[in-house]
C-alpha positions in Angstrom: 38.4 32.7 -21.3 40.1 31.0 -18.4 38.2 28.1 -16.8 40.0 26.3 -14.0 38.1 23.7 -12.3 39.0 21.7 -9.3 38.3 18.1 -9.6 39.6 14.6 -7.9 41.6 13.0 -10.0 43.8 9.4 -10.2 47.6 9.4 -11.4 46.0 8.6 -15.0 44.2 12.2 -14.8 40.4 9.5 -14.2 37.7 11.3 -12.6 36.9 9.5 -9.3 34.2 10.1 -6.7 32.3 12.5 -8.6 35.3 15.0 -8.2 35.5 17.2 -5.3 33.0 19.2 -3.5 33.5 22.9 -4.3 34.9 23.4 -8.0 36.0 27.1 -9.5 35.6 28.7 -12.9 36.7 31.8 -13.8 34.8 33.8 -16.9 36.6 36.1 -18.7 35.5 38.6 -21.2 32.0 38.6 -22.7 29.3 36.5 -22.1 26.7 37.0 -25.1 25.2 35.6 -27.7 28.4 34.9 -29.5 29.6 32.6 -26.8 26.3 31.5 -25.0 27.0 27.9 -26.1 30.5 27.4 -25.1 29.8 28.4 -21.9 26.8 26.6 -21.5 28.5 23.6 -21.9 31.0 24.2 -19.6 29.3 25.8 -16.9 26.8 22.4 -17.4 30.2 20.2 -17.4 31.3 21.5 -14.6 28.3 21.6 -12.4 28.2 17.4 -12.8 32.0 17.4 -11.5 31.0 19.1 -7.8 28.4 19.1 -5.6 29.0 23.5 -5.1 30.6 25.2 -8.3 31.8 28.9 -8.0 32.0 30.9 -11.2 33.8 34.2 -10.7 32.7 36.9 -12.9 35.5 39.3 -11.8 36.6 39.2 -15.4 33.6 39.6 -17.4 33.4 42.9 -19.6 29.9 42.6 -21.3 27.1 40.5 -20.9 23.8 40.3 -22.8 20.3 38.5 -22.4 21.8 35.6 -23.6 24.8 35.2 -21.0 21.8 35.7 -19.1 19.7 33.0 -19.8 22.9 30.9 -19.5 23.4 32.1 -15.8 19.6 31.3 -14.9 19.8 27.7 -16.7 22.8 26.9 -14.9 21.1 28.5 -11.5 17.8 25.9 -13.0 20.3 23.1 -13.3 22.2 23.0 -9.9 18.9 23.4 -8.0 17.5 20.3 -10.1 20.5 18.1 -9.4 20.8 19.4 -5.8 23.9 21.0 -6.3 24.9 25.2 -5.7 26.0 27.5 -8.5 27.1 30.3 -6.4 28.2 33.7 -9.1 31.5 35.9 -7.3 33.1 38.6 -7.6 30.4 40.3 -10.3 32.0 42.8 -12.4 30.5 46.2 -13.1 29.2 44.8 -16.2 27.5 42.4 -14.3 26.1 44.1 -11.2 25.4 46.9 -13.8 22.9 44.4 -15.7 21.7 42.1 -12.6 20.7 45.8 -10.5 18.5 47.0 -13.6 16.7 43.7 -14.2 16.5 42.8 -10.3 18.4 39.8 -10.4 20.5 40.0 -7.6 18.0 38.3 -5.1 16.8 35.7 -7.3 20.1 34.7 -7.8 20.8 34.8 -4.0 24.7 36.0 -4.2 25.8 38.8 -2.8 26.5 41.9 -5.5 29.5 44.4 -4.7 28.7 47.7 -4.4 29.6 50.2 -6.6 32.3 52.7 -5.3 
């Protein structure tokens, strides 16, 4: 998985300010079960570094009810802190998965259409 983040950082590689105000994750590969809790916590860790975090699902191959539920509780999260989890660049696993369980709009991003 490749997870960049942007953040605002001292010469010591500190934290300051809260970090910046739009930070950038990248998910690669599958998001299931087996790895519902490692990206839980990141997406979570993350979401307290920036006040807008945008996870791009370009690379995502497969993903099952439980890389759902971590999408929705990291949706849940951002709203509750008053921060914005916007999901890019879905893959066709993605759009596949958010067009038959009408996800799209409750998500509020934008889904690609397929060609």
């Amino acid at each position: 998985m490749n997870a960049r983040a942007m953040q605002a950082v001292d010469e010591d590689g500190v934290d300051v300010g809260g970090g910046m105000d739009v930070g950038y994750v990248a998910l690669e590969g599958e998001i299931t079960i087996y790895r519902a809790a490692e990206i839980k916590h990141m997406l979570q860790t993350e979401l307290k570094r920036c006040a807008v975090l945008e996870v791009d699902l370009a690379g995502v191959t497969d993903i099952d009810s439980a890389g759902i539920q971590v999408l929705i509780l990291a949706k849940l999260m951002a709203r509750d802190e008053s921060r914005e989890l916007r999901l890019v660049h879905h893959s066709d696993a993605v759009r596949d998965v958010f067009e038959r369980l009408a996800l799209g709009r409750w998500f509020g991003d934008v889904l690609p259409v397929a060609l």
